[in-house]
N, C-alpha and C positions, 0 to 999 in steps of 0.2 A: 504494500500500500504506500503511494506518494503520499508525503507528505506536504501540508496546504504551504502555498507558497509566503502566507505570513509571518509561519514559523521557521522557515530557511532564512528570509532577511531578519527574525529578532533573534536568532541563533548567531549568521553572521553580524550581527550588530553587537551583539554581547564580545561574540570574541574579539575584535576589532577594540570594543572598549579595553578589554584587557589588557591585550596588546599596548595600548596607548598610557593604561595605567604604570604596567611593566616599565613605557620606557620614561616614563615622568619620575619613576621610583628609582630608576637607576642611574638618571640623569641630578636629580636632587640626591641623593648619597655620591654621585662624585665629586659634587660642591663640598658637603658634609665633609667630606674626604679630606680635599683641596684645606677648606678651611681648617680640620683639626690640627693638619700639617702645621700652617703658621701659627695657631696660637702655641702648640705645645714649642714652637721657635721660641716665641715670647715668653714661653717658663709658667704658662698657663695650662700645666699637665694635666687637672682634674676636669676640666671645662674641655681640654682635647680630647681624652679620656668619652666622655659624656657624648661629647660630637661623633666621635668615628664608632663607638656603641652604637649608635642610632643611625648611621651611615651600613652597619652591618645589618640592622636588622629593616630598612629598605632595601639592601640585595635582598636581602632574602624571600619579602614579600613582594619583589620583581621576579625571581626566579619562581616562586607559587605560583602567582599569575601567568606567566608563559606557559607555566606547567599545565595550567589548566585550560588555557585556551589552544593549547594542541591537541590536548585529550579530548575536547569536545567535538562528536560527529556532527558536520551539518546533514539534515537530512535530504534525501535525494528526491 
């Protein structure tokens, strides 16, 4: 059975969103990144510390999102 062609474009529209999430999450943790570098420069360890924690845990829910937008079947 085909499925109705509204649920093929909110299928591909979900993952598309993901996708977009993915790369806003990984694009904001390279800043995260970037910046923890200079402050820990500056001798501001705990606050760098603080920054590149939160820089790890946007890869990480960049790398969930991709995960889950390849797993999902658009239907035919």
């Amino acid at each position: 059975m085909r499925a109705p062609p509204d649920v093929r474009r909110a299928t591909l529209a979900y993952k598309a969103a993901l996708e977009n999430a993915a790369q806003a999450q990984d694009d904001l943790a390279s800043q995260l990144a970037l910046l923890a570098g200079e402050l820990k420069q500056q001798g501001q360890h705990e606050l760098a510390d603080m920054l590149r924690q939160t820089s790890h845990e946007h890869r990480a829910s960049s790398i969930k999102n991709r995960a889950l937008a390849v797993s999902l079947k658009v239907p035919g």
